[in-house]
NURO-816245 format. One record per residue (C-alpha): x, y, z. Coordinates in nm, 3 decimals. Each point is the difference from the previous one (the first is absolute). Example, Ala and Ser with C-alpha at 12.3 -4.5 7.8 and 13.67 -1.06 7.14 Angstrom:
# NURO-816245
node c1 = 1.230 c2 = -0.450 c3 = 0.780
node c1 = 0.137 c2 = 0.344 c3 = -0.066
***
This chain:
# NURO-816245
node c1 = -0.261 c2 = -0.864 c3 = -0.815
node c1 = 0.325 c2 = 0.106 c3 = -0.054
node c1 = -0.055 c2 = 0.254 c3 = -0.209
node c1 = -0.253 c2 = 0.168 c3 = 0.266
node c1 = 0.244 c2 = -0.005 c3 = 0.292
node c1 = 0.314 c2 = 0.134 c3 = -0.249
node c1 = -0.268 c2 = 0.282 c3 = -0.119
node c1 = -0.098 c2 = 0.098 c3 = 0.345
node c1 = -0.389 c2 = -0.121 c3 = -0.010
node c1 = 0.074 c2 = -0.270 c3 = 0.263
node c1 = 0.228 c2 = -0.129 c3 = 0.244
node c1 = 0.168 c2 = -0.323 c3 = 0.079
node c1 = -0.201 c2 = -0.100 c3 = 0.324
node c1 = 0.004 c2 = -0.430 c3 = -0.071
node c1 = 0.297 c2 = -0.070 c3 = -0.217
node c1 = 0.395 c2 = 0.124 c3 = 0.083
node c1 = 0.076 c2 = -0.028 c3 = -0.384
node c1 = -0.126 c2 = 0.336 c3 = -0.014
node c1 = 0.154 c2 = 0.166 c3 = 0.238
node c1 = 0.288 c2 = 0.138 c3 = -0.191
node c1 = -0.259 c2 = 0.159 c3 = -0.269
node c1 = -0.221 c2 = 0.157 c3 = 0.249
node c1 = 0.360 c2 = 0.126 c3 = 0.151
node c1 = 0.011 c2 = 0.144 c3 = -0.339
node c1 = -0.310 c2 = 0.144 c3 = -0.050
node c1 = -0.002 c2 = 0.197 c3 = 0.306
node c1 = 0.381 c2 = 0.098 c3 = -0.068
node c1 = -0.098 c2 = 0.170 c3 = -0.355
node c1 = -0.325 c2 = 0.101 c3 = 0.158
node c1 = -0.284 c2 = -0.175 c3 = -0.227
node c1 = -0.355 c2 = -0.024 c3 = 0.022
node c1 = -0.119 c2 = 0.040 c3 = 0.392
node c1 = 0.401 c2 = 0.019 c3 = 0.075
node c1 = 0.018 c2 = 0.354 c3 = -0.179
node c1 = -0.192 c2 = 0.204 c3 = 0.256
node c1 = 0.159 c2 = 0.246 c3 = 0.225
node c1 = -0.129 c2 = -0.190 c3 = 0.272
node c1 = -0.039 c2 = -0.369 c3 = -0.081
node c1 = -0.094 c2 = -0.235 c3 = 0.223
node c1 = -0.049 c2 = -0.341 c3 = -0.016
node c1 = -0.338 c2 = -0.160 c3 = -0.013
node c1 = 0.098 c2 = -0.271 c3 = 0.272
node c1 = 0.068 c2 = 0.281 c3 = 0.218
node c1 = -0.301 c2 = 0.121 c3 = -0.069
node c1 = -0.183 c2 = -0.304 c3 = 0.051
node c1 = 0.130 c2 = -0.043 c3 = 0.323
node c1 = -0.039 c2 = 0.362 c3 = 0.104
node c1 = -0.418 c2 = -0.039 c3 = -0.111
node c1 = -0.024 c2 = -0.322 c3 = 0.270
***
């Protein structure tokens, strides 16, 4: 799982241990992070109810 979140693929919705990679993901800009506009997928989610 790790290795999804630190990539950018995922994000660290149910455990806090992640936190500090997704933190670093989005600062280097990986995966879905790397966009010029990126935007969360619980955003999203919430946005779409």
């Amino acid at each position: 799982m790790e290795w999804l979140v630190r990539s950018g693929h995922a994000i660290a919705c149910f455990d806090n241990r992640y936190k500090a990679v997704e933190s670093e993901a989005k600062r280097e800009r990986r995966g879905m992070w790397g966009y010029d506009q990126a935007i969360d997928p619980r955003a999203w989610r919430r946005g779409k109810g």
